[in-house]
C-alpha positions in Angstrom: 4.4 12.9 0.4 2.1 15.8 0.7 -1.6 15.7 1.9 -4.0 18.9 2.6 -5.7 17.0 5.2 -3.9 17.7 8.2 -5.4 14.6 9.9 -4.2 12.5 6.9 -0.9 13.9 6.5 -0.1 13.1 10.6 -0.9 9.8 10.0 0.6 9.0 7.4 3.7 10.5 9.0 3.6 8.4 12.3 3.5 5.2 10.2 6.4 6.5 8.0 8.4 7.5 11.2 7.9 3.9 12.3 9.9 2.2 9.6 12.0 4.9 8.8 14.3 4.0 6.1 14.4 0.2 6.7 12.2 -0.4 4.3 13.3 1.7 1.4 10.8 2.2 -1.3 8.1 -0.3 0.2 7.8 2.4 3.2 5.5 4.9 2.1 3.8 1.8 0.9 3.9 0.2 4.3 2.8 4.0 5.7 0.2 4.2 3.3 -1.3 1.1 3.7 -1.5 2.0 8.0 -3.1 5.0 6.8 -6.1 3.6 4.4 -7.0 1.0 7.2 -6.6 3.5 10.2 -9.0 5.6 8.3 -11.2 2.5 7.4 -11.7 1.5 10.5 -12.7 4.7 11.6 -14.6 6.6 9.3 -15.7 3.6 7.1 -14.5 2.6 3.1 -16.2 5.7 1.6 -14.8 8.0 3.6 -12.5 11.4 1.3 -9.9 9.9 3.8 -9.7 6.6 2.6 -10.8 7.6 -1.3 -7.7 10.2 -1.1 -5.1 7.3 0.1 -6.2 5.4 -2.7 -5.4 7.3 -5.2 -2.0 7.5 -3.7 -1.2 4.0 -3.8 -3.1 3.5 -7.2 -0.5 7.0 -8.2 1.7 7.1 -11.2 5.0 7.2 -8.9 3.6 4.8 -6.3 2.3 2.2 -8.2 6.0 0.6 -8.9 6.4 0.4 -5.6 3.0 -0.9 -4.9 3.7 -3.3 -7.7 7.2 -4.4 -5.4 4.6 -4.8 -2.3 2.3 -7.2 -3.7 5.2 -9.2 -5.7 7.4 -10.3 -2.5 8.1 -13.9 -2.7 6.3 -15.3 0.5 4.2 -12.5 1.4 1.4 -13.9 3.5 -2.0 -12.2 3.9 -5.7 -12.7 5.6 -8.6 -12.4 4.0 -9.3 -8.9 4.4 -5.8 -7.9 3.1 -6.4 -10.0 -0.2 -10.0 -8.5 -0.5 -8.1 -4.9 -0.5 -5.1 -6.0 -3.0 -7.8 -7.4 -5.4 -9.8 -3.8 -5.0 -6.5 -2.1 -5.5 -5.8 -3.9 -8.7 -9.4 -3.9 -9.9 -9.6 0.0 -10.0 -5.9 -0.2 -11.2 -6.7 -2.7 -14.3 -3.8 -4.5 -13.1 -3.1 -7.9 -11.0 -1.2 -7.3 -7.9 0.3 -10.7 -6.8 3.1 -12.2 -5.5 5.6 -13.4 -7.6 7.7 -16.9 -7.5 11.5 -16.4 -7.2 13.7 -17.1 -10.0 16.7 -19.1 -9.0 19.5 -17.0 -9.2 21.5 -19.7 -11.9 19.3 -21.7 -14.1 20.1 -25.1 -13.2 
């Protein structure tokens, strides 16, 4: 993934080189995700920075991913983390949630 912001780009780099490939597709989710709150935190929820990674994980090719993210079986989050997933899939006119497992042989 390619951002003009040089600042952005870096970022989103470092948290990619974290998990390298060990995540597979969720990575540049995971990386993504680091990058929106780094950026938050920082320069606030308005911020180009934080509008820009956004529309990355709201993006055509990220969303099935994104969609993998928010449907892992177990996936536990704080307040602030459900806040942001039901932003996310309030400007994606979409529900972003986990999903039960199915048993792998209906018994």
């Amino acid at each position: 993934m390619t951002f003009q912001d040089i600042q952005l780009q870096r970022c989103y780099d470092i948290h990619l080189g974290k998990v390298g490939d060990a995540l597979g597709d969720l990575g540049p989710v995971y990386a993504l995700m680091a990058t929106y709150n780094w950026f938050a935190m920082l320069e606030g929820a308005h911020s180009a920075r934080v509008h820009e990674t956004i529309n990355r994980l709201l993006s055509t090719e990220m969303r099935p991913a994104l969609r993998h993210w928010y449907g892992r079986s177990g996936l536990e989050m704080d307040s602030i983390a459900i806040e942001f997933r039901t932003q996310l899939s309030r400007l994606a006119g979409e529900r972003f949630e986990s999903t039960p497992e199915t048993p792998l042989a209906p018994s």
